[in-house]
C-alpha positions as a Markdown table, in Angstrom:
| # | Residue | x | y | z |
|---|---|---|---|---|
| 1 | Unk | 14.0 | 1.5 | 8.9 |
| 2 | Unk | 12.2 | -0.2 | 6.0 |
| 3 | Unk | 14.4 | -1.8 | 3.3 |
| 4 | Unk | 14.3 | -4.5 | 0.9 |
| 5 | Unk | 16.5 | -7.2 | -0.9 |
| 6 | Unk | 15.8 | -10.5 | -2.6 |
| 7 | Unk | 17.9 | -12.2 | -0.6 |
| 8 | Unk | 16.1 | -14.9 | -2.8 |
| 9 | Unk | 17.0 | -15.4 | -5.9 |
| 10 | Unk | 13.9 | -17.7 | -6.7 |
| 11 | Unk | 11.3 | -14.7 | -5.9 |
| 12 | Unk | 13.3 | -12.4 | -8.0 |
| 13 | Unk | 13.6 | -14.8 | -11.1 |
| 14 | Unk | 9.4 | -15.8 | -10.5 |
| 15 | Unk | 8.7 | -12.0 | -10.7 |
| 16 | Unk | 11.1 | -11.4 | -13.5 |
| 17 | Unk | 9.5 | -14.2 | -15.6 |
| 18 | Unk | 6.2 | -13.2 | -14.4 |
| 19 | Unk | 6.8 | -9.4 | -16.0 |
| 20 | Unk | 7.8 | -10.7 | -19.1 |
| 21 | Unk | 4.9 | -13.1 | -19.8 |
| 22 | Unk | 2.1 | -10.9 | -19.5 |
| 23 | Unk | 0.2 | -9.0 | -21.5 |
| 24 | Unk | 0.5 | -5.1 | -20.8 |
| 25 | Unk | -3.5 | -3.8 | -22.1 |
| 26 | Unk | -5.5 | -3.3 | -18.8 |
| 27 | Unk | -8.8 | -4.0 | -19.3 |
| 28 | Unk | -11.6 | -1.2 | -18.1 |
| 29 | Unk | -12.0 | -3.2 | -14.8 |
| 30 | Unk | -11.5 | -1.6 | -11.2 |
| 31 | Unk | -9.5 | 1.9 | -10.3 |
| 32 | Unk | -11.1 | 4.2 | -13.0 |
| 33 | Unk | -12.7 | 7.1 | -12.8 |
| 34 | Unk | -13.5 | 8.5 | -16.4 |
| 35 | Unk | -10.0 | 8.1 | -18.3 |
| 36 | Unk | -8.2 | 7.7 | -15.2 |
| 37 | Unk | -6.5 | 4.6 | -13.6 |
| 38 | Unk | -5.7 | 5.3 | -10.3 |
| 39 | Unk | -2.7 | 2.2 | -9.3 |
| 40 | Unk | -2.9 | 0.5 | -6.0 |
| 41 | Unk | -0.1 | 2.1 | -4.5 |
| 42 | Unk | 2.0 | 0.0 | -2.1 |
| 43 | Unk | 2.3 | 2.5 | 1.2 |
| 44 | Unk | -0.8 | 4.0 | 0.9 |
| 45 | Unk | -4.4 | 2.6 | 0.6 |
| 46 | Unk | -6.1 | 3.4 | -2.5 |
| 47 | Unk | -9.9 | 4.8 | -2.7 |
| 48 | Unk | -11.5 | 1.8 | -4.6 |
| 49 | Unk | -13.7 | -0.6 | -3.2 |
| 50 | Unk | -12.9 | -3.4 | -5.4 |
| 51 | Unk | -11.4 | -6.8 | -5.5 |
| 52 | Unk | -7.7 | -7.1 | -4.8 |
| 53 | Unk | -5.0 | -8.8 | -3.7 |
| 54 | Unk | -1.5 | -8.1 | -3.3 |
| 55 | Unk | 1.6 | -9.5 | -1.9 |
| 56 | Unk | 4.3 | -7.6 | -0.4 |
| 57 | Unk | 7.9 | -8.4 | 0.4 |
| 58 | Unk | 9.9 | -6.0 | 2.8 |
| 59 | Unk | 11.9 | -6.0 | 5.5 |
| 60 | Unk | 12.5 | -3.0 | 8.6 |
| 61 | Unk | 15.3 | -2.3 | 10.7 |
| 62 | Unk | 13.5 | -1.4 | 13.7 |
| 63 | Unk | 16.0 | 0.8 | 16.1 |
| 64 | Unk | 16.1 | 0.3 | 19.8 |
| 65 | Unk | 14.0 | 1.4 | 22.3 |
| 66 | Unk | 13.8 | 1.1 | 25.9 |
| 67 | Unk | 12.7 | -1.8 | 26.1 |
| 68 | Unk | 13.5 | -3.6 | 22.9 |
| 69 | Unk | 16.9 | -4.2 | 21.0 |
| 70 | Unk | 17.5 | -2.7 | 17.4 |
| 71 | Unk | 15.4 | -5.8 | 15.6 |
| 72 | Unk | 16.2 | -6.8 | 11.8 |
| 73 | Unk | 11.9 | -7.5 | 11.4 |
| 74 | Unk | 11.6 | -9.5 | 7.7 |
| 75 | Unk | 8.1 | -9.5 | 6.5 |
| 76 | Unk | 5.7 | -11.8 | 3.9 |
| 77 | Unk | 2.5 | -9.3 | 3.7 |
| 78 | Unk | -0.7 | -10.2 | 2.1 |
| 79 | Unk | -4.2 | -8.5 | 1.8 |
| 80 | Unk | -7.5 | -9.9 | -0.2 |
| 81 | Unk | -10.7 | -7.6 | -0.6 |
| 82 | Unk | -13.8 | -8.4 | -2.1 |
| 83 | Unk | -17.2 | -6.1 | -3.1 |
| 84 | Unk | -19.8 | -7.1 | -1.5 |
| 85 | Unk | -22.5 | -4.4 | -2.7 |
| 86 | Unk | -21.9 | -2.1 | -5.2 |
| 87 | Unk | -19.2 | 0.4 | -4.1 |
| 88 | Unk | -18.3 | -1.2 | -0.8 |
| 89 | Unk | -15.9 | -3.8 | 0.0 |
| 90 | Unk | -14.4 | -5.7 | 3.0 |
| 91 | Unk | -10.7 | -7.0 | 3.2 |
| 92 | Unk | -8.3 | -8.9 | 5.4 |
| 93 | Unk | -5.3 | -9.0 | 5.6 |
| 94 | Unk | -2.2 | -10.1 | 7.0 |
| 95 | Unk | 1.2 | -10.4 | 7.6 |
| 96 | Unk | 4.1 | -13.3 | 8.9 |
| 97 | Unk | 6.9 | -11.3 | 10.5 |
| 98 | Unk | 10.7 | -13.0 | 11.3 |
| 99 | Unk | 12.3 | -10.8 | 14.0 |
| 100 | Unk | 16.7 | -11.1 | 14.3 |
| 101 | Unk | 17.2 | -8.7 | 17.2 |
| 102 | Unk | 20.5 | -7.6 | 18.3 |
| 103 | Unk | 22.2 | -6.5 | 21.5 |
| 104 | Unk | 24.6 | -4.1 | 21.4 |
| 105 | Unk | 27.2 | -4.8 | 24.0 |
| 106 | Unk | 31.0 | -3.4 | 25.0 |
| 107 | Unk | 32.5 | -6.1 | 22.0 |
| 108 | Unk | 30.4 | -5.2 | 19.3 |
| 109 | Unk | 26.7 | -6.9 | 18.0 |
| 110 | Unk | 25.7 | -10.0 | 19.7 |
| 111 | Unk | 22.4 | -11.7 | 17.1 |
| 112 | Unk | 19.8 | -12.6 | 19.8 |
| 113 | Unk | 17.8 | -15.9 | 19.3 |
| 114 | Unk | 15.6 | -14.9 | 16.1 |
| 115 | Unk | 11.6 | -15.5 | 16.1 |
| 116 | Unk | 8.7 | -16.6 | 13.6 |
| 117 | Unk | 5.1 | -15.6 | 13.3 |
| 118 | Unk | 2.0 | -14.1 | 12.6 |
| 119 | Unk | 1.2 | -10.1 | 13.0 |
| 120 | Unk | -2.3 | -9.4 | 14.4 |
| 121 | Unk | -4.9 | -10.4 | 11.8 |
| 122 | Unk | -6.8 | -6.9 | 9.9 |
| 123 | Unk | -10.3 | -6.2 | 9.0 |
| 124 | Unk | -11.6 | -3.6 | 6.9 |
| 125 | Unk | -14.5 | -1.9 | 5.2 |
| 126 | Unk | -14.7 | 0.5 | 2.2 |
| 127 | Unk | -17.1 | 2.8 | 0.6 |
| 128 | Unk | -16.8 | 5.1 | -2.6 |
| 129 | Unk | -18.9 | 7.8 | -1.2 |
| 130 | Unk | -18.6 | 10.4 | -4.0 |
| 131 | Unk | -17.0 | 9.8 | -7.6 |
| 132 | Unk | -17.2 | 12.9 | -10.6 |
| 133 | Unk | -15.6 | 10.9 | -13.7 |
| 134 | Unk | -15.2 | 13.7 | -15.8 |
| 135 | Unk | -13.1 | 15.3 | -13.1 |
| 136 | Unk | -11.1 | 12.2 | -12.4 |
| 137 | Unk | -12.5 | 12.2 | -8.7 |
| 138 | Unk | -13.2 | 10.3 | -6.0 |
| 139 | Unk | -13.9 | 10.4 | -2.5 |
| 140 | Unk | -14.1 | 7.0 | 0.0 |
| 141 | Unk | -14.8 | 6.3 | 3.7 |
| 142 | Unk | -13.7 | 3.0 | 5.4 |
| 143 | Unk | -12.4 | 1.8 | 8.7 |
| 144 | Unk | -10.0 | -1.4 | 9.7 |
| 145 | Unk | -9.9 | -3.0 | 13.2 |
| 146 | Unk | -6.3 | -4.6 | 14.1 |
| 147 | Unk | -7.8 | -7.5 | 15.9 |
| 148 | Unk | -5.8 | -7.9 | 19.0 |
| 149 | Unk | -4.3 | -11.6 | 20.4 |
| 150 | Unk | -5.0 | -13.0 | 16.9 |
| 151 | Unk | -1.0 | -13.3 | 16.1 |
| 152 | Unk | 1.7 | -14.9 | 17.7 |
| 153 | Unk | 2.1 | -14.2 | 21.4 |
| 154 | Unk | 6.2 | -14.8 | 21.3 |
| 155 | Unk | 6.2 | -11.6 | 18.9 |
| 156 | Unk | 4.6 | -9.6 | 21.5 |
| 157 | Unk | 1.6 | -8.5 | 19.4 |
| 158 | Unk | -0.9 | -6.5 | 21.1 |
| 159 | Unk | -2.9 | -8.2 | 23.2 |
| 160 | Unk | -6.4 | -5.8 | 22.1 |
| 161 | Unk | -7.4 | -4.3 | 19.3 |
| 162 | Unk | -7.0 | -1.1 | 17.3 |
| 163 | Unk | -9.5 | 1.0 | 16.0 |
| 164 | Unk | -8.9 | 3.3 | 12.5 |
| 165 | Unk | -11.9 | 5.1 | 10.8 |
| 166 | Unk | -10.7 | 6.1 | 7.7 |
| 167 | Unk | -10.9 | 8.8 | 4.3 |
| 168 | Unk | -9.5 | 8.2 | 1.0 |
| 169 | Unk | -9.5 | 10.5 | -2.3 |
| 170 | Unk | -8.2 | 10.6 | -5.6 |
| 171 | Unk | -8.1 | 13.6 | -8.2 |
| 172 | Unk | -6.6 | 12.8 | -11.5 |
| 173 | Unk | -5.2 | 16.3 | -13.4 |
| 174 | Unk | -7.0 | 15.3 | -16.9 |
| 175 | Unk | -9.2 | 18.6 | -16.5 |
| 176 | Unk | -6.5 | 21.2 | -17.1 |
| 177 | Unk | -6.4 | 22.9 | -19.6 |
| 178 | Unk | -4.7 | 22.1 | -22.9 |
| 179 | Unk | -1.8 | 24.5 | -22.6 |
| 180 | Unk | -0.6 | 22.5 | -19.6 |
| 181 | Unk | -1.6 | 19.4 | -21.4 |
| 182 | Unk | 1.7 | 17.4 | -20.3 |
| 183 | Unk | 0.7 | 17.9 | -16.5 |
| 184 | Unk | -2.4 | 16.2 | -17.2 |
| 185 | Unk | -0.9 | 12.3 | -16.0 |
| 186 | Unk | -0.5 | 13.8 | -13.3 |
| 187 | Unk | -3.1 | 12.2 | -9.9 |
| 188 | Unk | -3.3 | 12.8 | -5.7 |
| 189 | Unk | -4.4 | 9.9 | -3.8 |
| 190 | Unk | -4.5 | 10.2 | -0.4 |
| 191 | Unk | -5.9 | 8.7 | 2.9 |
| 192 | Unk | -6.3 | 9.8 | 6.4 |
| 193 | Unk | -6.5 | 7.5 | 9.5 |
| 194 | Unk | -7.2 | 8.0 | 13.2 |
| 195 | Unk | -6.0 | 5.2 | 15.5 |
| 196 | Unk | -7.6 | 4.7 | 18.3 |
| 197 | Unk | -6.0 | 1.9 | 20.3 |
| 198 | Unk | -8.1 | -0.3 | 23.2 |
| 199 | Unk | -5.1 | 0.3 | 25.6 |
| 200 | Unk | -5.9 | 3.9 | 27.2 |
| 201 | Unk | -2.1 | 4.3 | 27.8 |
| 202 | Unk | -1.3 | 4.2 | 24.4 |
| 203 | Unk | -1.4 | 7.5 | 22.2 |
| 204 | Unk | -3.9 | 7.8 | 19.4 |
| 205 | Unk | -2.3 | 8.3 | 16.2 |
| 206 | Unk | -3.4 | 10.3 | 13.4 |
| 207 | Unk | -2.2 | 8.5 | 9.9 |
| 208 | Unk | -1.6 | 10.6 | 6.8 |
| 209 | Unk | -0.4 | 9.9 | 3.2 |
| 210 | Unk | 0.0 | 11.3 | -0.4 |
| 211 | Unk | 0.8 | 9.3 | -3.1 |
| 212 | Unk | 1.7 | 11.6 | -6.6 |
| 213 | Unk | 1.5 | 9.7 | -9.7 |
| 214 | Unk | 2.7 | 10.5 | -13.1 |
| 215 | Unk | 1.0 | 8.0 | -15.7 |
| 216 | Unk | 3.0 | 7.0 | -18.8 |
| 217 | Unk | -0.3 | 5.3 | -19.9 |
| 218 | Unk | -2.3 | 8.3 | -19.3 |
| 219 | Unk | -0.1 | 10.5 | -21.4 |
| 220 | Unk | 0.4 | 7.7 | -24.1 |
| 221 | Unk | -3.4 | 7.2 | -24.7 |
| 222 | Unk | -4.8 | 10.0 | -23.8 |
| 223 | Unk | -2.8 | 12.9 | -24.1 |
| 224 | Unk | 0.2 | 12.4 | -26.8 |
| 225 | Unk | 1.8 | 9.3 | -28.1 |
| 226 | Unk | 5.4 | 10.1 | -27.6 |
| 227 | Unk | 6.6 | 7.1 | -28.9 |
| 228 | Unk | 7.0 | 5.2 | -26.2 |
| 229 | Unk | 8.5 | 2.1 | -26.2 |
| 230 | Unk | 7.0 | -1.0 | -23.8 |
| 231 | Unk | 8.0 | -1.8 | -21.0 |
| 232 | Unk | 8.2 | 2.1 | -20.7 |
| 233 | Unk | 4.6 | 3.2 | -21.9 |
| 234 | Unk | 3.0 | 1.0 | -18.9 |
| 235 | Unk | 4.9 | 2.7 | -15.9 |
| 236 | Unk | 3.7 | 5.1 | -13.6 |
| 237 | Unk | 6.3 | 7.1 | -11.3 |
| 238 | Unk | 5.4 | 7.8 | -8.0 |
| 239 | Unk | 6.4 | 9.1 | -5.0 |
| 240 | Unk | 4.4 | 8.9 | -1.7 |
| 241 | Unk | 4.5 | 10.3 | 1.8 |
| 242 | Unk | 3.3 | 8.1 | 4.8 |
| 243 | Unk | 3.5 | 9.9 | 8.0 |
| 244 | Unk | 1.9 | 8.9 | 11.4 |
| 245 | Unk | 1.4 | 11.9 | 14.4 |
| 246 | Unk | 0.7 | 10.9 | 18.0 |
| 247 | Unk | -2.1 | 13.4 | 19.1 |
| 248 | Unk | -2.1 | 12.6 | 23.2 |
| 249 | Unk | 0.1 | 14.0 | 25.8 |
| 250 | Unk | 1.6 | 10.4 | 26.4 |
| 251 | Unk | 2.6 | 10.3 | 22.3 |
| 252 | Unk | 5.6 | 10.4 | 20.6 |
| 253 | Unk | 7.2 | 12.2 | 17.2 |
| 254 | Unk | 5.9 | 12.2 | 14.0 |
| 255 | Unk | 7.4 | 9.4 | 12.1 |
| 256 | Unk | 7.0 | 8.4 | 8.9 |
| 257 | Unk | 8.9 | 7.7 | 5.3 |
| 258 | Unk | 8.7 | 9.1 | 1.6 |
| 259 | Unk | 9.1 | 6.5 | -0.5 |
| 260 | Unk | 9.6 | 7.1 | -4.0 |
| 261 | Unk | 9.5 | 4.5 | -6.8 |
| 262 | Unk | 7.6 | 3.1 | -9.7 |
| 263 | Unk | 4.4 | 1.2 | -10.5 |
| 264 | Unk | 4.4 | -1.4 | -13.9 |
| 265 | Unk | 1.0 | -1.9 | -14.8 |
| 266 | Unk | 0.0 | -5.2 | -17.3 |
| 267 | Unk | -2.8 | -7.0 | -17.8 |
| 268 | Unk | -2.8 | -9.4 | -14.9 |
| 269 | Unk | -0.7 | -7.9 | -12.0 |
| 270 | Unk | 1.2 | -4.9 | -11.1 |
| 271 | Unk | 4.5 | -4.8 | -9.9 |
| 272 | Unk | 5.9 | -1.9 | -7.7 |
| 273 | Unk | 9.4 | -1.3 | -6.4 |
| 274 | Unk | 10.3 | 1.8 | -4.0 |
| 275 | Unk | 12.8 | 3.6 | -1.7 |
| 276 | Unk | 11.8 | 4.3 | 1.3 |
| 277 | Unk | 13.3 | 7.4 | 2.8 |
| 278 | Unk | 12.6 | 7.8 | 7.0 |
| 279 | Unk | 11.9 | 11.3 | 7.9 |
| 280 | Unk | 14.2 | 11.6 | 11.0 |
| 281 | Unk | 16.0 | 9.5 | 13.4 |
| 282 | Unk | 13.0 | 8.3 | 15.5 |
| 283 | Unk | 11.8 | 6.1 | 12.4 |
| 284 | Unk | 15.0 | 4.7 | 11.6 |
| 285 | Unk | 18.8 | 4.8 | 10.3 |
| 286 | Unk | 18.2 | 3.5 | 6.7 |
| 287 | Unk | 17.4 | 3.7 | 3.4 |
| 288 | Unk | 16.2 | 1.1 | 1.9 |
| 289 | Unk | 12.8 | -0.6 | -0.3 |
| 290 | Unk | 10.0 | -2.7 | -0.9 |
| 291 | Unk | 9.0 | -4.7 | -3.5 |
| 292 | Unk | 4.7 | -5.6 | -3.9 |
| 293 | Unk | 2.9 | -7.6 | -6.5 |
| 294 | Unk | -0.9 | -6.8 | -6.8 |
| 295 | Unk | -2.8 | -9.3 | -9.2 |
| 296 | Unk | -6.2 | -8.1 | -10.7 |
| 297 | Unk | -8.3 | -10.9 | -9.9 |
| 298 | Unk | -11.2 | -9.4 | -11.8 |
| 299 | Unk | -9.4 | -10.0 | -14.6 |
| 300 | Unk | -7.9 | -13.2 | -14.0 |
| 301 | Unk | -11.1 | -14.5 | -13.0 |
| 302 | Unk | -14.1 | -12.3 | -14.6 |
| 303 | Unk | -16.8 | -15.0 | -13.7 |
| 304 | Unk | -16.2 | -15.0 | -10.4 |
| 305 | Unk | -14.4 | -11.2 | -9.3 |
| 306 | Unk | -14.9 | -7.9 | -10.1 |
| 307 | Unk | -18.8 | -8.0 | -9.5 |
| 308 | Unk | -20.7 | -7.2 | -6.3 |
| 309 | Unk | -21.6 | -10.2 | -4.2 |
| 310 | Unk | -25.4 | -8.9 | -3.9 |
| 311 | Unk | -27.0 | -6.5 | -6.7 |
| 312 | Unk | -24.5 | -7.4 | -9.6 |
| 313 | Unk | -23.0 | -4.4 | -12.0 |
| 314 | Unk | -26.3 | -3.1 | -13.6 |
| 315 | Unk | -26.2 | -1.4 | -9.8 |
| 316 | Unk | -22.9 | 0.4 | -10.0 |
């Protein structure tokens, strides 16, 4: 199963530094809808169609299978999306997996030869279909297409493409009323997949997640100030439940994790650290985490993100 640990000491001191340098007032730029920032969150997709990028550090413990040893899989993650017209944006993204499998034998654990390389490269496409500010909504339709043969053969990458059409939400709790008033941080984002591989022996998969938030910020500035203190104020708890079905004959189990953790949010970038918790044996023996840093290029570099490509912001 998934788990995470700076095994370098250089990453961990960069981030650290990086936490403490930067400014922690988010300007109005992407994620909002009326009062509400809705985080990237790092398992689950969130429903903006805006510019991003993020890097994400992990690592899996895959188990075995029958044709595959139990596989130590380290991975270096990275995704960029850009708007292109107002409310729709198209990404990429990818991923540079080392692979230390391990055969179990009579004697104990005997480390295979270990492996480098690229993942499959991903494509995708987002649109904010419906948004309601003043009830914190918003509702999104996208797709991404696993482009097949464009990793590394060695790695055993599939060799033709996947298919996912997409839905995304988000529903901040600001509306209730004010005699639940400290439920209001409170926000559901959520997506829904359907994979539909190019092999015709290989199950379709239905992908479902649910990321609940609790915003600090949210209840500092526009609930109560409680007092507080940074780096407090800017964190948002989260936990989030990433689950994947097989819906042919030829499928497997549900698998799947629920990973709770917690998002800082500063000017710049957002850090994010969680557990992640498998659901049963199928998807793995451990618990463990995953570390992400998402930098908001719009605000890094106003002039040239967080615009449209074609139409500009008087169109959003």
């Amino acid at each position: 199963m998934i788990y995470f640990s700076f095994n370098k000491p250089a990453v961990a001191a960069w981030i650290a530094a990086l936490a403490l340098s930067i400014p922690t007032t988010r300007l109005p730029a992407h994620g909002f809808e009326g009062d509400r920032f809705f985080p990237p969150t790092i398992s689950t997709d969130d429903p903006f169609a805006t510019d991003e990028y993020n890097l994400t550090f992990s690592s899996f413990n895959d188990p075995a299978g029958d044709d595959n040893p139990k596989t130590r899989e380290i991975d270096v993650s990275t995704e960029f999306d850009k708007e292109i017209f107002p409310r729709f944006a198209l990404g990429v993204s990818g991923t540079y997996l080392n692979l230390e499998p391990t055969k179990h034998t009579g004697d104990g654990s005997v480390p295979l030869p270990a492996q480098d390389g690229f993942d499959n490269i991903s494509v995708s496409a987002k649109y904010q279909l419906w948004e309601i500010p003043d009830r914190e909504f918003i509702l999104s339709l996208g797709g991404a297409i696993d482009l097949g043969g464009t990793g590394s053969k060695p790695l055993g990458v599939n060799s033709y493409s996947t298919y996912t059409p997409n839905l995304y939400f988000g529903k901040g709790f600001g509306d209730l009323p004010t005699a639940l008033q400290y439920l209001k941080p409170l926000a559901l984002t959520g997506t829904l997949g359907y994979e539909i591989p190019g092999k015709s022996s290989d199950s379709n998969v239905l992908d479902w997640g649910v990321a609940l938030e609790y915003s600090l910020p949210y209840l500092q500035e526009h609930v109560e100030d409680v007092g507080l203190p940074h780096p407090i104020r800017d964190l948002i708890p989260l936990v989030e439940f990433n689950l994947s079905s097989p819906t042919n004959a030829n499928g497997k189990i549900t698998t799947g994790t629920i990973n709770p953790g917690v998002l800082w949010e500063g000017r710049y970038c957002q850090i994010g650290a969680e557990a992640v918790i498998p659901v049963n044996a199928r998807t793995g023996p451990n618990v463990g985490g995953v570390v992400q840093v998402q930098f908001f290029i719009d605000d890094l570099f106003p002039r040239v993100f967080g615009h449209p490509v074609f139409f500009g912001d008087d169109n959003k």
